[in-house]
LOTORMAR-724241 format. One record per residue: x, y, z of N, C-alpha, C in turn; residue in three letters; residue number from 1. Coordinates in nm, 3 decimals. Atoms other than C-alpha are relative to their C-alpha. Layout:
// LOTORMAR-724241
neast, nnorth, nup, caeast, canorth, caup, ceast, cnorth, cup, type, seq
X, Y, Z, X, Y, Z, X, Y, Z, ALA, NUM
...
***
This chain:
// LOTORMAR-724241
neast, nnorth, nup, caeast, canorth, caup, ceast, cnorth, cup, type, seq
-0.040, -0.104, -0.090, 21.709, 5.654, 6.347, -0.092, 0.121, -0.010, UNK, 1
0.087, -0.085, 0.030, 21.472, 5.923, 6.170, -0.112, -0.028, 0.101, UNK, 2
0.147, 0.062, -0.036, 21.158, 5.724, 6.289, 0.012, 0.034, 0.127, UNK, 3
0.018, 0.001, -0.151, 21.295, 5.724, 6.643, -0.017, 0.139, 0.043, UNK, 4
-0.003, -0.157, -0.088, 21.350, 6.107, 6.705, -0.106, 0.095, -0.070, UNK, 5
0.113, -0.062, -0.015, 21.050, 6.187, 6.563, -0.158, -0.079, 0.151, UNK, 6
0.108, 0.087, -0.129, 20.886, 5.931, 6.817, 0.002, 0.075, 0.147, UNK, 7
-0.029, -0.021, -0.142, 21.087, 6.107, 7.106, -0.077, 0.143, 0.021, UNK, 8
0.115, -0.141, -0.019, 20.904, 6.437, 6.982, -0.155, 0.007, 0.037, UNK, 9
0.137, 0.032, -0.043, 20.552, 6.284, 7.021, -0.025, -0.007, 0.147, UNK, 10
0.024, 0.039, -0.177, 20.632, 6.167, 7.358, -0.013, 0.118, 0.110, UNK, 11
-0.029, -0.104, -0.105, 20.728, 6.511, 7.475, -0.142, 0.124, 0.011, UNK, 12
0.101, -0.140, -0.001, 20.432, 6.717, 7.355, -0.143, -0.048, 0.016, UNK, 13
0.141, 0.007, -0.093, 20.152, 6.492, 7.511, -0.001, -0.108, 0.078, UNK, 14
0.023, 0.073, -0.157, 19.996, 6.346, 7.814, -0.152, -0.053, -0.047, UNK, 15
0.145, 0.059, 0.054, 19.719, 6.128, 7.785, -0.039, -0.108, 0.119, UNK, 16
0.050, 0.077, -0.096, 19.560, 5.993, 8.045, -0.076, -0.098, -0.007, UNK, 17
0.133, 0.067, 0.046, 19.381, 5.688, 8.026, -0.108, -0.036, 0.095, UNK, 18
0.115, 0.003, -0.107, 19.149, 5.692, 8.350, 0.082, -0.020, 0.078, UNK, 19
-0.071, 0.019, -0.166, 19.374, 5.539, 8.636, 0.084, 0.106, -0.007, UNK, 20
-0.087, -0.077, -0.041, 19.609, 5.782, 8.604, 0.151, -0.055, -0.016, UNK, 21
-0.126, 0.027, -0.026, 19.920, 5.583, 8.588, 0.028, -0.041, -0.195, UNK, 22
-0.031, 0.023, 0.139, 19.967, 5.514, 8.193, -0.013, 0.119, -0.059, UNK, 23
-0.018, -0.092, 0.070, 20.122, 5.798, 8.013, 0.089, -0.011, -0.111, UNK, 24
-0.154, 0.032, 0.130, 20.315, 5.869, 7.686, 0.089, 0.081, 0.064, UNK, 25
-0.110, -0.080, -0.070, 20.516, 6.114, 7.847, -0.077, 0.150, 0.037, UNK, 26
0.058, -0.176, -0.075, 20.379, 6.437, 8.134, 0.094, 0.109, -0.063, UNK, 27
-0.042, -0.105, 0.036, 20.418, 6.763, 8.038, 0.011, 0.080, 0.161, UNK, 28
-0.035, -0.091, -0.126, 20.565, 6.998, 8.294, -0.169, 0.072, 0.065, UNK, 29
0.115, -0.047, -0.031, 20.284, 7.102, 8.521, -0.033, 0.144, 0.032, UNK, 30
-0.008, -0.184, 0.004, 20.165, 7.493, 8.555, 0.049, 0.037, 0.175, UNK, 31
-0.046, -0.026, -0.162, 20.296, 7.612, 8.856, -0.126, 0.018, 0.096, UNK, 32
0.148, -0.009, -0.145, 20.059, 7.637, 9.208, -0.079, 0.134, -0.047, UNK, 33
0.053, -0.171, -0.023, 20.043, 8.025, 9.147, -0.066, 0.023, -0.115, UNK, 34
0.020, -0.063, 0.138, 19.873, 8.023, 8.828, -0.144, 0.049, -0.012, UNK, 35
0.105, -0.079, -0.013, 19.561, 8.190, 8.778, -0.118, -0.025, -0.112, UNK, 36
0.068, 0.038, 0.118, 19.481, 8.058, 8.449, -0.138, -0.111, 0.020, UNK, 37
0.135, 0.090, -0.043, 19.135, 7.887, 8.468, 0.047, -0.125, -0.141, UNK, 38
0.019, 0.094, 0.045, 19.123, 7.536, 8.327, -0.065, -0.080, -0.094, UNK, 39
0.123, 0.096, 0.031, 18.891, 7.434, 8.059, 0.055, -0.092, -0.056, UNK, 40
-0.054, 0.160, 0.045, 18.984, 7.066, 8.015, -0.124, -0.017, -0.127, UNK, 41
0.138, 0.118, 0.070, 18.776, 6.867, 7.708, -0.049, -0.083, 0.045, UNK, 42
0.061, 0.095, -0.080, 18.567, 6.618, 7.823, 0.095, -0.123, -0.046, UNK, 43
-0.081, 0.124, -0.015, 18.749, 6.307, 7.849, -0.040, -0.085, -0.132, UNK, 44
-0.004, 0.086, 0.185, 18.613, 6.136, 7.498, 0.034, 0.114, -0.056, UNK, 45
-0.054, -0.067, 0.101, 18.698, 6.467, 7.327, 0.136, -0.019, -0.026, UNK, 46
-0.134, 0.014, 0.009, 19.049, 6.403, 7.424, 0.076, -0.072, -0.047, UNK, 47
-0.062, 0.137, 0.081, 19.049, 6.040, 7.330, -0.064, -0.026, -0.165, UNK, 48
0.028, 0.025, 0.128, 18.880, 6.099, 7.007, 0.124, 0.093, -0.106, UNK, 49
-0.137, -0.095, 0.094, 19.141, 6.410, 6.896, 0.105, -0.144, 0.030, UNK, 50
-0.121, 0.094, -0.012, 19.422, 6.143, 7.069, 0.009, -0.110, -0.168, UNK, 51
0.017, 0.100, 0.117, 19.288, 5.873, 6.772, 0.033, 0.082, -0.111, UNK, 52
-0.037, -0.020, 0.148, 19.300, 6.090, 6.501, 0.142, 0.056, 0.011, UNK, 53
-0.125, -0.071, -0.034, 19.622, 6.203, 6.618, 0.130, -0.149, -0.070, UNK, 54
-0.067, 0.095, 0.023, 19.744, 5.863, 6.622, -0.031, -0.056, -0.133, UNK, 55
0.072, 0.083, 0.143, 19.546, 5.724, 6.289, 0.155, 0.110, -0.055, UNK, 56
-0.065, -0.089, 0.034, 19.778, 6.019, 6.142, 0.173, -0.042, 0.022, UNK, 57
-0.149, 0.038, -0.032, 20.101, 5.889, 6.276, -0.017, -0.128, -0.048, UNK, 58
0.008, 0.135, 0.059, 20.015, 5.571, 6.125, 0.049, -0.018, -0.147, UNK, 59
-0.018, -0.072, 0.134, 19.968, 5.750, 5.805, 0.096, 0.019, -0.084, UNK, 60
-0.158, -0.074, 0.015, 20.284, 5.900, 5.795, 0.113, -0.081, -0.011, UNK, 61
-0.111, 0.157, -0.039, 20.448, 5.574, 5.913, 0.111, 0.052, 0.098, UNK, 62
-0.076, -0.020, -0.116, 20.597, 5.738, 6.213, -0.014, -0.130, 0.093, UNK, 63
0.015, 0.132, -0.091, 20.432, 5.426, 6.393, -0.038, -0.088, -0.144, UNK, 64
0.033, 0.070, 0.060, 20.362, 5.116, 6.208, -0.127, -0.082, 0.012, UNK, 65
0.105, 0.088, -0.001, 20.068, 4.950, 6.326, -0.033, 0.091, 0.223, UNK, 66
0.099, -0.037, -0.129, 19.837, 4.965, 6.674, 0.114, -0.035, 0.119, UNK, 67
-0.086, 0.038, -0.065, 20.062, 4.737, 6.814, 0.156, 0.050, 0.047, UNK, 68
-0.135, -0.079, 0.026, 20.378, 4.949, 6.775, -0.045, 0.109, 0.090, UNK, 69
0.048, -0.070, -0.093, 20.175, 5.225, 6.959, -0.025, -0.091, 0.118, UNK, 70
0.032, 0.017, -0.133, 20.071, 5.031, 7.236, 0.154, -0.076, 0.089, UNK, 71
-0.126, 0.002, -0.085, 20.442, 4.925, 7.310, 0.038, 0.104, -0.010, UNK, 72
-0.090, -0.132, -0.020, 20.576, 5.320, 7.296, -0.074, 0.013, 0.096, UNK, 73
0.096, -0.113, -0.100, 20.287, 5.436, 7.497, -0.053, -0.093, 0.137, UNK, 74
0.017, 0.062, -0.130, 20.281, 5.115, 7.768, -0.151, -0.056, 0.008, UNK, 75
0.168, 0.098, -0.047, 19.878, 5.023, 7.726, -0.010, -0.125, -0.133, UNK, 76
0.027, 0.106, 0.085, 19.763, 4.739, 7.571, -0.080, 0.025, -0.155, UNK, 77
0.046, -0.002, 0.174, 19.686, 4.595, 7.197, -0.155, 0.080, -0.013, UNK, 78
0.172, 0.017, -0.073, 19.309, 4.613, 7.375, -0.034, 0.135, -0.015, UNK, 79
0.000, -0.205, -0.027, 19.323, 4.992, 7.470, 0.001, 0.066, -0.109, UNK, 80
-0.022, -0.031, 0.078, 19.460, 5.077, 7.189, -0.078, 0.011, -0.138, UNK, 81
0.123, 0.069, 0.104, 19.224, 4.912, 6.953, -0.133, 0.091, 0.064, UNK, 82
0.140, -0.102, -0.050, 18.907, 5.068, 7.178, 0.016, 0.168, -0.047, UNK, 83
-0.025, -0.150, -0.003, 19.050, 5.402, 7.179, 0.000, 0.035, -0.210, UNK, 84
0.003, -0.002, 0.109, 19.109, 5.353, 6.751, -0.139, 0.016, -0.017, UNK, 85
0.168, 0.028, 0.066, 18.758, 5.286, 6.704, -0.126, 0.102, -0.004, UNK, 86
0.060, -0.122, -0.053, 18.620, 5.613, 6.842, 0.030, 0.074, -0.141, UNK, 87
0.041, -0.058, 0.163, 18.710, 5.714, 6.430, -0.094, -0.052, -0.060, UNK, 88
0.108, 0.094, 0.101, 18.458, 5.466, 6.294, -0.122, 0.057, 0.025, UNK, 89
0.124, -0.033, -0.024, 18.192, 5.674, 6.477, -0.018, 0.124, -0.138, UNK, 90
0.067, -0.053, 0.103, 17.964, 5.868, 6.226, 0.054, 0.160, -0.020, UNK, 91
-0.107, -0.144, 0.055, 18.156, 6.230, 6.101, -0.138, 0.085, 0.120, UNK, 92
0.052, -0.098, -0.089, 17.846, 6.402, 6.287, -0.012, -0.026, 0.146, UNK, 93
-0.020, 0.036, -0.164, 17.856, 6.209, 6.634, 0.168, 0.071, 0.033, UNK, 94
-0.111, -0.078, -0.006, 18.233, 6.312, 6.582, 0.017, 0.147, 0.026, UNK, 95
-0.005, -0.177, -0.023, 18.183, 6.653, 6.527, -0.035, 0.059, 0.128, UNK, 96
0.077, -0.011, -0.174, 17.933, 6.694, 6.826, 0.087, -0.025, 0.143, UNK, 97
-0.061, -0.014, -0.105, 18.195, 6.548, 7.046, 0.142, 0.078, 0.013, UNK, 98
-0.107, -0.112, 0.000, 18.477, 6.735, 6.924, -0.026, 0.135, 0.003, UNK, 99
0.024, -0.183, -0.051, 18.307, 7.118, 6.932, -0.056, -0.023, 0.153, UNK, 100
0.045, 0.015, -0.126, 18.202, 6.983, 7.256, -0.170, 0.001, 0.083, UNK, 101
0.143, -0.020, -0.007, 17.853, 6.992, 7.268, -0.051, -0.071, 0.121, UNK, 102
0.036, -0.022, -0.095, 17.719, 6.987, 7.597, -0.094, -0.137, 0.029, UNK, 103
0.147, 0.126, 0.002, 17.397, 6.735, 7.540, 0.039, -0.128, -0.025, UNK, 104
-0.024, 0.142, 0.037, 17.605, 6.485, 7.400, 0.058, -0.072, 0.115, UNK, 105
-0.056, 0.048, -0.100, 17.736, 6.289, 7.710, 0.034, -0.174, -0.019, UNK, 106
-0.009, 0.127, -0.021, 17.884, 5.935, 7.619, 0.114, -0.052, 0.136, UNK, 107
-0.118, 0.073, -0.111, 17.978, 5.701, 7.884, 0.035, -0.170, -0.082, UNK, 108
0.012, 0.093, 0.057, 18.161, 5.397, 7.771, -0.106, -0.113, -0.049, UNK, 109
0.080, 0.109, 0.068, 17.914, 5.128, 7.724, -0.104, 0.060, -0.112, UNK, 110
0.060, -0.002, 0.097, 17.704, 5.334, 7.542, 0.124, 0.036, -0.106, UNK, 111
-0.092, 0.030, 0.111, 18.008, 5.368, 7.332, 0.007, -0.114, -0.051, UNK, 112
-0.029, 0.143, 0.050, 18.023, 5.035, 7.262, -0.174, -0.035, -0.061, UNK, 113
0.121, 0.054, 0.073, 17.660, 4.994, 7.168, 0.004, 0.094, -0.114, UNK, 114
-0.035, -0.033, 0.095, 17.699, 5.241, 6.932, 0.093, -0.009, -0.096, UNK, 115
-0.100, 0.086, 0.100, 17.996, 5.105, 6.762, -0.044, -0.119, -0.035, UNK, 116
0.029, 0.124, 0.073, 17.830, 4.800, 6.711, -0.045, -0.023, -0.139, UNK, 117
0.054, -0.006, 0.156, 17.728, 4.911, 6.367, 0.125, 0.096, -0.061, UNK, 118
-0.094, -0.051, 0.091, 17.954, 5.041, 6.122, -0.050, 0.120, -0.078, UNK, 119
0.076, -0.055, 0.097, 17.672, 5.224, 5.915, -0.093, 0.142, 0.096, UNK, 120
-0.007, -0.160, -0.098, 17.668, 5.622, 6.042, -0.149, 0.019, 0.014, UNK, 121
0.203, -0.046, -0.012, 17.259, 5.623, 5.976, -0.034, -0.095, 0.169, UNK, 122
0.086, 0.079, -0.214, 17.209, 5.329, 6.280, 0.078, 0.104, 0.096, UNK, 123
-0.056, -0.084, -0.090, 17.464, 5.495, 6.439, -0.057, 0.091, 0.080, UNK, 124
0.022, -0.100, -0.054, 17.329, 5.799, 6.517, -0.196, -0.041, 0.047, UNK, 125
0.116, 0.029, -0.042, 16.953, 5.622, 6.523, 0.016, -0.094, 0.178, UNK, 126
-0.022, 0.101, -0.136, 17.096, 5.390, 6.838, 0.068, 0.123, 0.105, UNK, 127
-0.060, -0.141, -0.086, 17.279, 5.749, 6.969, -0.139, 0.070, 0.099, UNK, 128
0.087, -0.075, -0.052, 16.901, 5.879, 7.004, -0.074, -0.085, 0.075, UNK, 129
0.071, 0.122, -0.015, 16.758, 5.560, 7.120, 0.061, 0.009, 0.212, UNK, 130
-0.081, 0.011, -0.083, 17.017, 5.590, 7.415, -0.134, 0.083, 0.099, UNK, 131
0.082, -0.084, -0.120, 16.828, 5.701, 7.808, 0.072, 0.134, -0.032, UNK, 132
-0.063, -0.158, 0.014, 16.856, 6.078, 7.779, 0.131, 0.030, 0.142, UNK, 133
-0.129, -0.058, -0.033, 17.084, 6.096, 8.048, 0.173, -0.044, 0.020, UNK, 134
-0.101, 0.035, 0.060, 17.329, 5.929, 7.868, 0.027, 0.046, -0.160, UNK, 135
-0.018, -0.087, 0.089, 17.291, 6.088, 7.558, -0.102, 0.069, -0.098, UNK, 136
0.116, -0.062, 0.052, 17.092, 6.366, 7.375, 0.076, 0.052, -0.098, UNK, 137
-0.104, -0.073, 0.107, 17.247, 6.423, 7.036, -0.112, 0.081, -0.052, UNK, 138
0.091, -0.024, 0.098, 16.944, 6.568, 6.853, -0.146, 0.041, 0.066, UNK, 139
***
């Protein structure tokens, strides 16, 4: 019973979009029309890399039990779930770069995926620079 009503608190305090638009953990009330407040969104991997460590963390804790346990609360697949995990395995400084937001760095999935193909943060970031610059300029 514990486990669950801390689950129902996760659900309420984020939105996570995963590209189509229709898979959410649960919307947050939206700002009204009249609002004035300017917008700066994170770029769309900053959001899903905080989301991972968000979730690695609830794993932690044992609020969730496994990947699979998340991807039935939150409606996407084992698949999704697993991709979106893996965005921790990248190298602490590709991390950093995309979490202060750094401008130059621009991944689009596939080069995500070529860069995950190594585990070892030195290729990592040697296959990051390797990448066409206007897909990514870490360095």
């Amino acid at each position: 019973m514990h486990r669950e009503q801390k689950l129902k608190t996760l659900a309420v305090e984020y939105k996570v979009d995963f590209g189509n638009g229709k898979k959410h953990i649960r919307a947050k009330k939206k700002p009204a029309a009249n609002s004035t407040k300017p917008t700066n969104k994170p770029a769309y991997i900053t959001r899903l890399l905080a989301l991972a460590h968000h979730l690695q963390d609830l794993i932690d804790q044992g609020v969730v039990q496994d990947y699979a346990d998340i991807a039935r609360l939150s409606g996407l697949t084992k698949a999704r779930v697993s991709q979106i995990m893996h965005l921790t395995l990248l190298a602490p400084q590709i991390q950093e770069e995309i979490l202060i937001g750094n401008p130059q760095i621009i991944l689009k999935g596939h080069a995500l995926r070529i860069v995950l193909k190594t585990a070892i943060w030195e290729e990592q970031a040697e296959l990051l620079e390797k990448l066409e610059p206007d897909l990514a300029q870490a360095r």
